[in-house]
C-alpha positions as CSV (number, residue, x, y, z in Angstrom):
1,X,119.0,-109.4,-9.8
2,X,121.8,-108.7,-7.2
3,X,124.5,-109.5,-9.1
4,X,126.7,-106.8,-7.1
5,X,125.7,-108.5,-4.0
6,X,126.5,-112.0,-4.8
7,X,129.6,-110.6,-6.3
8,X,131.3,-108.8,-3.0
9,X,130.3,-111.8,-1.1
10,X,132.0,-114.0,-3.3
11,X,134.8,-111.5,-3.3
12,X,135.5,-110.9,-6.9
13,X,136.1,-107.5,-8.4
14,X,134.2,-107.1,-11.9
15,X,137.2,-107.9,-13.6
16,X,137.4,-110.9,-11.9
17,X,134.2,-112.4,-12.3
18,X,134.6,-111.4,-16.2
19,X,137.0,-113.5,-16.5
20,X,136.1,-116.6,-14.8
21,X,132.5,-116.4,-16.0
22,X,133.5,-115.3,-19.8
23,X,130.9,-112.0,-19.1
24,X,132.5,-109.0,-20.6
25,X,133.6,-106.8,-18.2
26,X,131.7,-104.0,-19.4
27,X,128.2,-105.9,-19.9
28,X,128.4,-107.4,-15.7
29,X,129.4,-103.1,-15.1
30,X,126.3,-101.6,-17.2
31,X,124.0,-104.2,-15.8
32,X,125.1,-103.8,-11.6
33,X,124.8,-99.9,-12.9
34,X,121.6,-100.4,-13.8
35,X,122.0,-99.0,-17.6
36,X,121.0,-102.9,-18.9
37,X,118.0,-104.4,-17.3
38,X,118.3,-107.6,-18.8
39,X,120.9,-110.5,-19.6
40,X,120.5,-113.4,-22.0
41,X,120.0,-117.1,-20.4
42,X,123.6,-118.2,-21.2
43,X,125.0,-115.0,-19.5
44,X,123.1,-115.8,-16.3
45,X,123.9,-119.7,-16.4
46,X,127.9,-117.8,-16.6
47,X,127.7,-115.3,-14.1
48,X,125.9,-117.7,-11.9
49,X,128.5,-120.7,-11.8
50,X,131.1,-118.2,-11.5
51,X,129.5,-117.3,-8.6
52,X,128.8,-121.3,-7.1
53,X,125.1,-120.4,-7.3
54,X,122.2,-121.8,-9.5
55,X,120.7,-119.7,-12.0
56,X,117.6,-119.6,-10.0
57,X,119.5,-118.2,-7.3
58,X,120.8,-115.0,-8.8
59,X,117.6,-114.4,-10.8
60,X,114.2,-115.3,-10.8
61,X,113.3,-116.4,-14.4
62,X,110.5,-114.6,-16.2
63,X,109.8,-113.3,-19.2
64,X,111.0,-109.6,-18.1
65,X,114.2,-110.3,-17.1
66,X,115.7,-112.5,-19.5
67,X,116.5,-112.0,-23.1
68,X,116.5,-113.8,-25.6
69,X,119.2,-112.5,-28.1
């Protein structure tokens, strides 16, 4: 997922897109650092409205990068 790409296009700082997605700050900074791999469904639906795009859209769905917890 490119979530720092969709991000700067979209012109939110992290903070930013924490708080109009409800993503901790700190989750959306691990995960564009590359020290979480994976993000539950609901967190992807979140990040991706926040961002105007469909889930589909910021991640390809498979069994690898979504959790379940």
């Amino acid at each position: 997922m490119e979530l720092k790409k969709y991000r700067r296009i979209a012109g939110l700082t992290q903070e930013e897109l924490a708080r109009k997605s409800g993503v901790d700050v700190t989750l959306i900074s691990r995960f564009e650092r590359g020290h979480r791999r994976r993000l539950s469904y609901d967190n992807i639906v979140r990040l991706a409205h926040a961002l105007n795009l469909e889930p589909e859209e910021l991640v390809p769905v498979t069994p690898k990068s979504v959790s379940t917890r």
